[in-house]
C-alpha positions in Angstrom: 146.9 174.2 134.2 143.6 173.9 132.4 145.1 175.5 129.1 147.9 173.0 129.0 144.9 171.1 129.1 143.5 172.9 126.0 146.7 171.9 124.7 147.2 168.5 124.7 143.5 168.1 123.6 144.1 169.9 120.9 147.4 167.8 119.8 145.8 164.8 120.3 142.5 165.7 117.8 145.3 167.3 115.4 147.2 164.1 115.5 144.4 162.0 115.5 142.6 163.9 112.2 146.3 163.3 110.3 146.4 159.9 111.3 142.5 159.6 110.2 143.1 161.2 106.7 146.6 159.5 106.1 144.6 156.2 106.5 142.1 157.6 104.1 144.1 158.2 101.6 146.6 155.4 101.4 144.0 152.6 100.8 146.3 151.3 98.1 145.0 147.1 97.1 147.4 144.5 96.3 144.5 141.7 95.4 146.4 141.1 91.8 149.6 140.1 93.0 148.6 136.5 92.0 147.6 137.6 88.5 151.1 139.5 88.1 152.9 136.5 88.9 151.0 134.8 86.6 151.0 137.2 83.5 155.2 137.9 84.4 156.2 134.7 84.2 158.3 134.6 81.4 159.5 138.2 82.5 160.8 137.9 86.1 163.4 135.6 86.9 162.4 132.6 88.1 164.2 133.0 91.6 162.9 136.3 92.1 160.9 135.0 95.0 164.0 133.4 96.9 166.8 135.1 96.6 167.9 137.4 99.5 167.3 140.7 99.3 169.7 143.4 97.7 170.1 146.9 99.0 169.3 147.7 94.8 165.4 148.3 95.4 165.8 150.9 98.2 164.3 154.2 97.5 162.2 152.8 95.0 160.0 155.8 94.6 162.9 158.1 93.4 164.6 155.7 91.6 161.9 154.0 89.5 159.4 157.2 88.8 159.9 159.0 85.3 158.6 162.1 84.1 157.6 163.1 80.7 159.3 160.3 78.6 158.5 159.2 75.1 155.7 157.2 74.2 155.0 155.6 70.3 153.0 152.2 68.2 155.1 151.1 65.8 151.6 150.2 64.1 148.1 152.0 63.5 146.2 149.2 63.3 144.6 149.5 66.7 145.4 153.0 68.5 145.1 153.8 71.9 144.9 157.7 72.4 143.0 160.0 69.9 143.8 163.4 69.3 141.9 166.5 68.3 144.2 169.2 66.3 141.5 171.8 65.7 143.4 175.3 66.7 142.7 176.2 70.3 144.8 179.8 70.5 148.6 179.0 70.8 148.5 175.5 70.1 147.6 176.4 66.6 151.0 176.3 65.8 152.6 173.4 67.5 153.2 170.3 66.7 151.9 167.9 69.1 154.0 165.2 71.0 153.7 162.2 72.9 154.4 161.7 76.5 154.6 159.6 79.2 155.0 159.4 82.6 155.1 157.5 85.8 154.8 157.7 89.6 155.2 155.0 92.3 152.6 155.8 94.8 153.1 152.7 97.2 155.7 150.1 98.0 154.3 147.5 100.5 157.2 147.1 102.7 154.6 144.7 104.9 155.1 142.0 102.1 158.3 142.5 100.8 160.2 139.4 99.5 163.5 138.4 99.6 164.4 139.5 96.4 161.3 141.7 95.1 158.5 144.3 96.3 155.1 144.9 95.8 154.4 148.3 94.1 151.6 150.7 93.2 151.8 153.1 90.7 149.9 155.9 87.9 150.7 156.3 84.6 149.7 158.9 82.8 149.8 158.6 78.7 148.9 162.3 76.6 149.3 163.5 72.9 149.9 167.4 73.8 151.1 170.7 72.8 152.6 173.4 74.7 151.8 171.6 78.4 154.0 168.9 80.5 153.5 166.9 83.5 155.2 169.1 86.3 154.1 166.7 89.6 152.3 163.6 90.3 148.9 163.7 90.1 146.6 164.0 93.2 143.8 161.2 92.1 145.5 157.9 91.0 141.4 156.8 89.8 142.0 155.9 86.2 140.5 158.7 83.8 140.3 159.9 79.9 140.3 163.1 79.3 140.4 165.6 75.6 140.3 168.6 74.3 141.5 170.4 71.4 144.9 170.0 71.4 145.2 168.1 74.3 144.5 164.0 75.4 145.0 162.6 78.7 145.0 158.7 79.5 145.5 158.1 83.3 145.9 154.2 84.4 146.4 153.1 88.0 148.9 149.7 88.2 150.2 147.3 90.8 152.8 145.0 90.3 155.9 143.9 91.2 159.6 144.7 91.3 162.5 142.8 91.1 166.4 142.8 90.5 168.1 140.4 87.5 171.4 139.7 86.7 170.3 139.6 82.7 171.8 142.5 80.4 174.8 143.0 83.1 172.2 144.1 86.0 168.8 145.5 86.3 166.0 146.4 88.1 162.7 145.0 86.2 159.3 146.0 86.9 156.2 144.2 85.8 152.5 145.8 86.1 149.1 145.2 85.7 147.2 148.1 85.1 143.3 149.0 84.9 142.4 151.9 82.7 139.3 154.0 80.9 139.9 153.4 77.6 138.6 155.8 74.5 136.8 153.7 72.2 137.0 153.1 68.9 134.7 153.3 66.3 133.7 150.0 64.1 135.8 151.7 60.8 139.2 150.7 61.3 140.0 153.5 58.6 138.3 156.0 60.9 138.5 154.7 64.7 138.0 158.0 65.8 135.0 159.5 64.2 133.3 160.9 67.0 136.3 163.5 67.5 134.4 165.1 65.1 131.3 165.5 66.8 130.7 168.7 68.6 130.1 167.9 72.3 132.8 165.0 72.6 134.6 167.2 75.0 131.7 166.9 78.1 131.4 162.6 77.7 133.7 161.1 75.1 133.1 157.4 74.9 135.1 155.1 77.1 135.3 151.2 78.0 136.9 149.7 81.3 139.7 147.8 80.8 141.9 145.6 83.6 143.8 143.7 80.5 147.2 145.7 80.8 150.8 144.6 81.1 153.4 147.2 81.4 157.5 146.3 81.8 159.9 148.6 82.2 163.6 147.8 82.7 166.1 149.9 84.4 169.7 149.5 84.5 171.7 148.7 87.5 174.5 151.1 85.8 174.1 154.0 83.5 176.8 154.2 80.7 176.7 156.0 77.3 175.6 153.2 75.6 172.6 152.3 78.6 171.5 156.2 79.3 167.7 155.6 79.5 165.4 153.2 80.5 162.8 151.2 78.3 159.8 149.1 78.5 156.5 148.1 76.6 152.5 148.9 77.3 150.6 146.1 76.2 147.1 144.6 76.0 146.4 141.1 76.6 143.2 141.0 75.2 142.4 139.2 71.8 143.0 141.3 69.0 139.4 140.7 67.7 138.6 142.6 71.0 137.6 146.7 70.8 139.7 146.8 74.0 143.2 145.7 72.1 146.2 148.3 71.4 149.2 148.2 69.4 151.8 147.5 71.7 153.2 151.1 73.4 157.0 151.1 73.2 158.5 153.4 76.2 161.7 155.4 76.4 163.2 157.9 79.0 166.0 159.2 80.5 167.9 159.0 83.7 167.0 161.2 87.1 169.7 163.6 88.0 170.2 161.2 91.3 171.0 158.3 89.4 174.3 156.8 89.0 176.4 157.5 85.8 179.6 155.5 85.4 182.2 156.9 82.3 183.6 154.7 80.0 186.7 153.1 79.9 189.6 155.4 78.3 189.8 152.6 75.2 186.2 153.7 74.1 186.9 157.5 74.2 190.2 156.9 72.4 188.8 155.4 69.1 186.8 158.6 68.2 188.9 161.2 68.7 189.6 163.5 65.3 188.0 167.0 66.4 191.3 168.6 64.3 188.9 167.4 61.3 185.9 169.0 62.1 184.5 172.5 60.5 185.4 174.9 63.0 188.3 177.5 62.3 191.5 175.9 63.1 193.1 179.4 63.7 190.6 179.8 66.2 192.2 181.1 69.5 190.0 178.5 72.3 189.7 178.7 76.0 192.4 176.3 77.5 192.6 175.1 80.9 189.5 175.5 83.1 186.8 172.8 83.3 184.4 172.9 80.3 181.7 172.3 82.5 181.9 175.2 84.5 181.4 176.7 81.1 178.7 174.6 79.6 177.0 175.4 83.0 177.3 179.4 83.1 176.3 179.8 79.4 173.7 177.2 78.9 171.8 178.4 82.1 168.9 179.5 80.0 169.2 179.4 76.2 170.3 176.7 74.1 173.0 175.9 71.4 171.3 177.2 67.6 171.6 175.5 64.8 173.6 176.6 61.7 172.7 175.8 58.1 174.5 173.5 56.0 175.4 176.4 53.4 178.6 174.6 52.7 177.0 171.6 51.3 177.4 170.8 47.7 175.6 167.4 47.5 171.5 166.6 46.8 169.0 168.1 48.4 167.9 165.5 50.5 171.1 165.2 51.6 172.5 168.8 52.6 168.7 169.4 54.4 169.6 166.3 56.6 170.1 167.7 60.5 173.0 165.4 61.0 172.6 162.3 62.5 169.0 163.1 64.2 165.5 162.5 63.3 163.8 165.6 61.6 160.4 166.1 62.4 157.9 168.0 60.4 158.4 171.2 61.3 162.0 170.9 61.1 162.1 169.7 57.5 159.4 172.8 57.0 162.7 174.8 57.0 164.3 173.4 53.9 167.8 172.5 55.4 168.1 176.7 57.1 167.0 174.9 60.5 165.8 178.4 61.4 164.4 178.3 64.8 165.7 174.3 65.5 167.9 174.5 68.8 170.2 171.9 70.4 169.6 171.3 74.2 172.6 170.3 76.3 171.0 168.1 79.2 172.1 166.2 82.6 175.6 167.4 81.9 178.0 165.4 83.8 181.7 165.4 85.1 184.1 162.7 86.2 185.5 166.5 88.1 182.9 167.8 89.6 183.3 171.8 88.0 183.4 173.4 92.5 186.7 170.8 92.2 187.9 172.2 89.2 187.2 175.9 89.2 190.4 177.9 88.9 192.7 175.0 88.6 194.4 173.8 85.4 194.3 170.5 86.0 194.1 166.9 83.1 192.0 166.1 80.7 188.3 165.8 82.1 185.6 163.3 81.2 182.5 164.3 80.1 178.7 162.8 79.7 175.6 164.8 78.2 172.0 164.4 76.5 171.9 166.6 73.4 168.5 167.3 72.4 167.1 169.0 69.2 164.1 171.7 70.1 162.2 172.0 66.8 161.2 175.2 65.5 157.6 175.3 67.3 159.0 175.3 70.6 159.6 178.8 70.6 160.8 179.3 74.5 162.4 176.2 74.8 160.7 175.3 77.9 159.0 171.9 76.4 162.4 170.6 74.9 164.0 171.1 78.4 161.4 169.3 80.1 161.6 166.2 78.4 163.4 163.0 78.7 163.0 160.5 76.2 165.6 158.9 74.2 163.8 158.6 70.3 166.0 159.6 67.6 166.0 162.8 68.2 168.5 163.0 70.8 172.2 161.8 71.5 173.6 160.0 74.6 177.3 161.5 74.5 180.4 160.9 76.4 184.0 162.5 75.9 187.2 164.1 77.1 188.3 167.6 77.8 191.7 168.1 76.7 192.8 171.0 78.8 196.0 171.6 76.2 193.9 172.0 73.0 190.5 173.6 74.3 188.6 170.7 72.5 185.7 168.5 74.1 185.4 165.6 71.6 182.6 163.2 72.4 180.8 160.0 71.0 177.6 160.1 70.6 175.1 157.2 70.9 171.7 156.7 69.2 168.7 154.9 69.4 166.7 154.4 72.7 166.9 151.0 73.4 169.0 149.9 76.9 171.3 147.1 75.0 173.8 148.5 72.5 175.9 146.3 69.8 179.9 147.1 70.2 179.6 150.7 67.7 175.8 149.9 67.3 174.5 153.6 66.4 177.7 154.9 67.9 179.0 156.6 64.8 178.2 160.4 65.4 181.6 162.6 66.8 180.8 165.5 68.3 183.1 168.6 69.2 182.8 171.5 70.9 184.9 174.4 71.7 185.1 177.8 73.9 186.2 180.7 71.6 188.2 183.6 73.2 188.4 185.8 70.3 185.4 187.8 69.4 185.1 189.5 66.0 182.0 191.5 63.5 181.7 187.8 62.2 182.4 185.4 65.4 179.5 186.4 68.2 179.4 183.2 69.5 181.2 181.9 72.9 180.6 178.4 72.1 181.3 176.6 68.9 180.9 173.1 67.5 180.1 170.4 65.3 178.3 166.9 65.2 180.0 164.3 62.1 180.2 161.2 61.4 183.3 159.4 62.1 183.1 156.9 59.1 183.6 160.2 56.7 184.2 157.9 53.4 180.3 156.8 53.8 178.6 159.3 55.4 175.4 159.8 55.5 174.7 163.2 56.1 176.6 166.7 55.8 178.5 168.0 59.6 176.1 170.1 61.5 176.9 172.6 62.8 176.2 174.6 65.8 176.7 178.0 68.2 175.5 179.7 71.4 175.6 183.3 70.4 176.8 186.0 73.3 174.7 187.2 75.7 175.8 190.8 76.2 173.6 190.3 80.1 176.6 187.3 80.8 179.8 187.8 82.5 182.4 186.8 80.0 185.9 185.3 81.1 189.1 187.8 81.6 190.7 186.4 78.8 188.2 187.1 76.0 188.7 189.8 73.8 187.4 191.3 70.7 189.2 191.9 67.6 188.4 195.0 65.3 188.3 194.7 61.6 186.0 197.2 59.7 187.0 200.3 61.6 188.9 201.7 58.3 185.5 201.0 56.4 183.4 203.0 59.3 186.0 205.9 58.8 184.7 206.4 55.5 181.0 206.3 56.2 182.2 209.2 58.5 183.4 211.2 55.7 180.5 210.5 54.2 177.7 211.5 56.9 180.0 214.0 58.3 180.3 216.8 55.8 180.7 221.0 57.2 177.6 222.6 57.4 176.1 224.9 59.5 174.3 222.6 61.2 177.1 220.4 62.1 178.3 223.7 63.7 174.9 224.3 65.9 175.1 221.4 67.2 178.8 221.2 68.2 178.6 224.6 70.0 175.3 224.2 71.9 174.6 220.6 72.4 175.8 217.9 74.5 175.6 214.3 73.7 176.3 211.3 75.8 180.5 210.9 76.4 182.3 209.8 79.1 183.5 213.1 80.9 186.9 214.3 81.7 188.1 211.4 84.0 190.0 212.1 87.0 191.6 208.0 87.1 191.8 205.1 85.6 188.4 203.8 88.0 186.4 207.5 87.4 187.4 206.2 83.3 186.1 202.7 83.8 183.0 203.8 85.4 182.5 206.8 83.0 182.8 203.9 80.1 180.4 202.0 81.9 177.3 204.6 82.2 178.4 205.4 78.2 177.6 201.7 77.8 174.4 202.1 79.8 173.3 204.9 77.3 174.5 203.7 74.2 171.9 200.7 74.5 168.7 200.8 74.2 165.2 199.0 73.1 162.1 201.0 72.3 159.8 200.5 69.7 159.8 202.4 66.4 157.3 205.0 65.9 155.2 204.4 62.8 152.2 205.5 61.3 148.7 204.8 63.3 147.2 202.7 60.3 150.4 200.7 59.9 149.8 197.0 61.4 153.5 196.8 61.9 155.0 197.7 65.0 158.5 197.3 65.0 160.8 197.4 67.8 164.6 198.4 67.7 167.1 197.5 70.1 171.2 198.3 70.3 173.2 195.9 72.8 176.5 196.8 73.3 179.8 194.1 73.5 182.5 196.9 73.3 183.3 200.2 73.7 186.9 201.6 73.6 189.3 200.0 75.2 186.9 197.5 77.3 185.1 194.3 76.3 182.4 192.9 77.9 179.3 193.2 80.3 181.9 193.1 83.4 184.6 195.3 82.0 188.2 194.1 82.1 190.7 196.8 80.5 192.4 195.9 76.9 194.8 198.4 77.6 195.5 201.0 80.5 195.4 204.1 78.1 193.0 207.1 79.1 191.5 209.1 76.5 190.1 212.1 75.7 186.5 213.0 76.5 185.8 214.0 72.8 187.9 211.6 70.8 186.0 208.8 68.8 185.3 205.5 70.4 185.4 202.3 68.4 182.4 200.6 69.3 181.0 196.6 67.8 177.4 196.2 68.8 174.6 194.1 67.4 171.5 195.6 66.0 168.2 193.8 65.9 165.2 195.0 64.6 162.0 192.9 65.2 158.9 193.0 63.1 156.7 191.9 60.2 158.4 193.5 57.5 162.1 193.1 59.3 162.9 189.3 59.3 165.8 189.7 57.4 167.4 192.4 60.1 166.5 190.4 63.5 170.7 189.9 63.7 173.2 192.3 62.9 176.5 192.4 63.3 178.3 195.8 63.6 181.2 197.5 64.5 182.7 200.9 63.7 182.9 204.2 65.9 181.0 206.6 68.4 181.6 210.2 67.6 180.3 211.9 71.2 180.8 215.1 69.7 177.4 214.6 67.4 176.1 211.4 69.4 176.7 209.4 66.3 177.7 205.7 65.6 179.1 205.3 62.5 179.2 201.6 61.6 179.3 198.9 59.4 177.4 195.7 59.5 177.3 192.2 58.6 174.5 190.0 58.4 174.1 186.3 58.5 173.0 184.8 55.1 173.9 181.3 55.3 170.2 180.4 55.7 169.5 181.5 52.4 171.8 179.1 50.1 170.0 180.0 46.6 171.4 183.6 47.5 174.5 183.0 47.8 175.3 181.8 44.4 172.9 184.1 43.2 174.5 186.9 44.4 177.7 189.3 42.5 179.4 189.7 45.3 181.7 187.1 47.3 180.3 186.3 50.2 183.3 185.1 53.2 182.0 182.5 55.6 178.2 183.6 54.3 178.0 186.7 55.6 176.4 189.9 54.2 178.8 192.8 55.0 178.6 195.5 52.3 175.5 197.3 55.0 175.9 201.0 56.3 174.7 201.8 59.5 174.0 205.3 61.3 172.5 205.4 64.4 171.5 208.9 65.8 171.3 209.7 69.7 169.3 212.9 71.1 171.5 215.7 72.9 171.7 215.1 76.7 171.3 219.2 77.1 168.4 221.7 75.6 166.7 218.6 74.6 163.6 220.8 73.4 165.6 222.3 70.8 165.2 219.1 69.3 163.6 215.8 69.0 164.5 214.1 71.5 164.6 210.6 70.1 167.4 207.8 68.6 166.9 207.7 64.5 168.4 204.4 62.8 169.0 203.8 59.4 170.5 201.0 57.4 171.9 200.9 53.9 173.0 198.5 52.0 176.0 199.1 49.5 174.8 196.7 46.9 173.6 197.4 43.1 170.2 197.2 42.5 170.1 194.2 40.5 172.0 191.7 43.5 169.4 189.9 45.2 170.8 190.4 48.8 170.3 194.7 48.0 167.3 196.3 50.4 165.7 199.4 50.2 167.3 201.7 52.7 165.5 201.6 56.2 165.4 204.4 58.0 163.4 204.2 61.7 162.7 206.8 64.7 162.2 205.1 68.2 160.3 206.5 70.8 162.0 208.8 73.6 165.4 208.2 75.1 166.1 208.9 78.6 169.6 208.8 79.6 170.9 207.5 83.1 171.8 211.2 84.6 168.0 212.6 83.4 166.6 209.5 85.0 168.2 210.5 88.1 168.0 214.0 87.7 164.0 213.2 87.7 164.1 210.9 90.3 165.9 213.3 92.5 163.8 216.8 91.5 160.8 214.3 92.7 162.4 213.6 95.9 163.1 217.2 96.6 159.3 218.2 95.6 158.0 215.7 98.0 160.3 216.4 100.8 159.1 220.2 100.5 155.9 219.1 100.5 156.4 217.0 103.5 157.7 220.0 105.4 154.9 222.0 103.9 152.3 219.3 104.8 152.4 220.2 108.7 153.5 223.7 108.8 149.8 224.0 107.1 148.4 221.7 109.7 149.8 224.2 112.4 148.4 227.0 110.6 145.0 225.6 110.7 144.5 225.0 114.0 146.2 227.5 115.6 143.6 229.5 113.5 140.7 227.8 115.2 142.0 228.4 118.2 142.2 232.3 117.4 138.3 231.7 116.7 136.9 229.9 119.3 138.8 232.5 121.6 135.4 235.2 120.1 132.8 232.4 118.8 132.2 229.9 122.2 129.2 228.6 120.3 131.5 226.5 117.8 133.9 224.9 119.9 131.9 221.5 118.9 132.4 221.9 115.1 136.0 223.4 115.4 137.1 220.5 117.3 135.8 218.1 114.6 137.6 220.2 112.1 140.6 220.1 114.2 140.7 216.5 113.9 139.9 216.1 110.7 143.1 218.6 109.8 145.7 217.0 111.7 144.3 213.3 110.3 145.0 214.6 107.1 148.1 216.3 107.6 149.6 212.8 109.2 147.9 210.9 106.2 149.7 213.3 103.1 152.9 213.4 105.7 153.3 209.6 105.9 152.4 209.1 102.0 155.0 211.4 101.3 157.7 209.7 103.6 157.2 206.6 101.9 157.5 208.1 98.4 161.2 209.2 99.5 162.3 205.9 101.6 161.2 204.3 98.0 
């Protein structure tokens, strides 16, 4: 009885201390609700106050909070947020951004209207590289905070929020906020010269300011044309004041849980014309399935790249345009190659949800999406992903999936306000495809292009993009891969594989990786698999200790015989022999100072496992290099470079110390001296190889030493004390110290016995 006592005592204090601390924190004001009314006026709708309430400004919080929008002044008159761009380690290279975003921290269902609610909220303002805003913050105080590379702004806001029939529906909200301005200096040329400064960083200067209207308006229903919200910062001070701003235009996205409604079939149908667009019209295309279920499985992590407008023939400023988007400055850094700029597929949406759809061949599908360009300095993609405004560097797109023609085509919208014109920045076409056939030349398992549909005025060249295999992904059962160089290999086998008497050694005591003698078709499969598994490798090339280069070399496998793919599927149900040559298409990449040009090659050709040889012949992508190509003597198809020899060398799997046991690379071009795409030849040693049967082979030699010394361990143990008890049998006087040995024996023999079991369970 008396600890149920305890108990309920202790519930109560438990309960009491929440209740305590949730009153503690939530000490939100509403004392400017007067003042909003006041300042919104001309904003909110004049019956705002009257009209009954609508079930549109439930779950407010969810609805209404955005995260990592865009912010921008149109002006520089009078900025609000300095920024410090001395290098701080990473950051060096990155160019910074603007964002915004905003969390509801109260709705004050005590006072709610019939028609509108009382809100608080934070918004937090920063001019940042390489960081986001992942949560809401835990102080809502406002705040101003620098440092190289980075400024914070934090406001706190209350306000109200209402729901207008204006603009075909919306929710409007209308703040005032209080903040901690940075000041500005007296030179309007120079308003922030005490960046400058050293010691800024521990007390920058700052002025209180409650003078701050923010409106944002949200959409009652999101459509291609009305993707994002927008709104305005702005300071109702005097403009002779030091506390006035530019106004702050803002722009963001959708949430995942908001509602998306597709156009009408009579939009869609007045852009079609994807049979017009630069991809390969012979190009065999996955039919059928869902795109999305595509888009989804090979856009889980990387996104599409960017291919260079080699093809263009007009001005400069014209061919180094990336399509219809907005190029920043590290973007027009690459002088129309767009090496490194990425396209980011976002919020993909289906009228068919893709768990409906999966396996079923069902009609044409409609299709809504955000594409994004990542510029070149965001070199893991994570910031592009993360953000949500709508500036000019993104697309609001909507389309059909025609099933019957494997073709997506889309229209895509620009511009971030929420009110579109009928074709008002609607002009860009975008189409997209899923290629089954896979070739020395075509690595890619998505293809696609972004043009404008007014093609007698355009006003920049297509762009084009891909979303190169991932040799880690599961590819579909219908994809294949299409040998063409394997009569070009053969001869860079008769000319590496000459008779000599080392050719001779080697064939009569040393074994190289092959897929043994199978016994079935499944004992095949598997034996191609563990090939496949030995075949790739990356290790790091061994080079000389003052070298500051440190290249590393990597071989990923797509096909080997007759199987294509991570998951194999058989080509054909043919078993071969154990010795005969393989054809093999692989991509080599070598990483490094000195190795830019060779981060991506293409090859193909054939495994001989009687040497543990690949005899191949690559192709490398040159299209971002246009003053090569009509530099060059030699014709270059669909700007690839394919006249390069490759050899790559594998270590014997048997008497391994007869020799080094490491892979040897080496690349050769077949050009004359005098083309500017020739290279000297390259010839690299990695570090050692261990295949998958010496890995277990070492794994399992381990487990047998441990297991003998685990049956060793006690026998000892025994030994020991059955010696002491021999002793203390003829010396009484040390019964005290044997025992204490005694002990300490068998502690030890448990300790290196349990150590040992653990070793072998792991």
């Amino acid at each position: 009885m008396k600890s149920v006592f305890l108990l309920v005592l202790f519930l109560i204090l438990c309960i009491t201390f929440v209740n305590a601390r949730r009153r503690s924190t939530k000490a939100f004001e509403y004392d400017r609700i007067d003042d909003v009314k006041r300042e919104c006026s001309s904003i909110l709708p004049p019956d705002f106050d009257h009209k009954r309430y609508g079930n549109q400004l439930y779950r407010l919080p969810e609805k209404l909070s955005f995260v990592n929008g865009d912010w921008w002044q149109d002006l520089d008159k009078a900025p609000l947020i300095p920024y410090d761009d001395k290098p701080n380690g990473f950051l060096v290279h990155s160019s910074p951004f603007n964002l915004i975003s905003f969390w509801i921290t109260d709705v004050d269902d005590a006072h709610r209207s019939n028609n509108s609610v009382n809100i608080n909220g934070v918004l937090q303002l920063s001019v940042m590289t390489g960081e986001l805003f992942t949560s809401k913050p835990y102080e809502r105080y406002p705040m101003f905070n620098m440092y190289p590379g980075n400024s914070e702004l934090r406001m706190s806001f209350q306000g109200i929020v209402t729901y207008t029939e204006e603009n075909n529906g919306e929710i409007v909200m209308c703040l005032l906020g209080n903040a901690m301005l940075p000041s500005r200096g007296p030179d309007p040329n120079n308003p922030w010269g005490w960046v400058k400064e050293p010691g800024y960083i521990n007390q920058p200067p700052h002025i209180q300011d409650d003078r701050i209207l923010m409106v944002v308006h949200y959409p009652d229903t999101f459509t291609v044309k009305k993707r994002g919200i927008y709104g305005s910062l702005k300071s109702l001070n005097p403009k002779s004041s030091q506390k006035y701003f530019e106004e702050i235009h803002i722009s963001a996205s959708l949430s995942r849980s908001a509602n998306y409604e597709f156009s009408s079939e009579k939009l869609v149908s007045n852009f079609k014309g994807c049979e017009t667009s630069f991809v390969d019209k012979d190009l065999d295309t996955l039919k059928g399935a869902n795109i999305c279920c595509k888009l989804e499985h090979f856009l889980r992590e990387d996104p599409l790249t960017v291919v260079p407008n080699w093809r263009c023939n007009g001005t400069e400023d014209f061919c180094s345009k990336l399509g219809p988007f907005e190029s920043d400055a590290s973007i027009k850094e690459t002088n129309g190659s767009f090496k490194g700029v990425a396209l980011h597929l976002q919020d993909i949406r289906c009228e068919k949800p893709c768990s409906e759809t999966e396996g079923k061949h069902g009609g044409s599908v409609k299709v809504a999406m955000v594409i994004r360009v990542g510029p070149p300095s965001d070199d893991i993609y994570y910031t592009t992903r993360q953000r949500t405004g709508l500036k000019k560097m993104t697309l609001s797109a909507e389309g059909v999936w025609d099933p019957s023609s494997g073709q997506l085509c889309m229209v895509g919208c620009r511009g971030y306000g929420i009110v579109y014109k009928e074709g008002d920045g609607c002009d860009p076409r975008i189409c997209l495809y899923t290629p089954l056939m896979f070739s020395i030349k075509q690595r890619s398992v998505i293809l696609g292009s972004i043009s404008s549909i007014e093609e007698s005025n355009m006003s920049y060249f297509p762009l084009s993009f891909k979303k190169r295999v991932d040799y880690a992904q599961e590819l579909s059962f219908n994809q294949y891969y299409e040998y063409s160089k394997i009569e070009l290999a053969q001869a860079v086998v008769e000319k590496h594989e000459r008779y000599s008497f080392e050719t001779v050694i080697k064939k009569r005591f040393l074994s190289f990786p092959k897929v043994k003698l199978p016994e079935s078709l499944d004992s095949f499969l598997n034996g191609l698999s563990l090939l496949e598994k030995d075949l790739t490798f990356y290790h790091p090339a061994s080079t000389p200790r003052r070298s500051r280069s440190h290249p590393y070399v990597e071989i990923e496998i797509l096909s080997l015989g007759p199987l294509f793919g991570k998951y194999w599927t058989l080509q054909n149900d043919s078993i071969i022999r154990e010795d005969t040559p393989l054809n093999v298409s692989a991509q080599l990449s070598v990483t490094g100072a000195n190795y830019g040009n060779f981060s991506e090659v293409f090859v193909e050709g054939l495994y001989h496992p009687i040497v543990g040889k690949m005899y191949l012949v690559g192709c490398r992508d040159v299209r971002a290099y246009s003053n090569l190509l009509y530099e060059s003597t030699t014709d270059l198809k669909d700007g690839f470079d394919c006249l390069i020899e490759v050899v790559v060398s594998y270590p014997p799997t048997t008497n391994r110390w007869l020799v080094n046991p490491t892979p040897r690379v080496s690349i050769a071009s077949q050009r004359n001296n005098l083309d500017p795409l020739f290279f000297t030849p390259i010839n690299l040693q990695t570090v050692q190889l261990t295949y998958q049967d010496q890995r277990e082979g070492i794994s399992s030699s381990n487990r047998g030493g441990q297991g003998t010394l685990q049956v060793l361990t006690p026998l000892i143990g025994i030994c020991c004390i059955l010696s002491q008890l021999f002793y203390i049998k003829h010396n009484l006087d040390s019964v005290h110290y044997v025992s204490l040995v005694m002990i300490a024996t068998q502690a030890l023999g448990v300790r290196l016995s349990t150590s040992y079991r653990s070793r072998i369970a792991c």
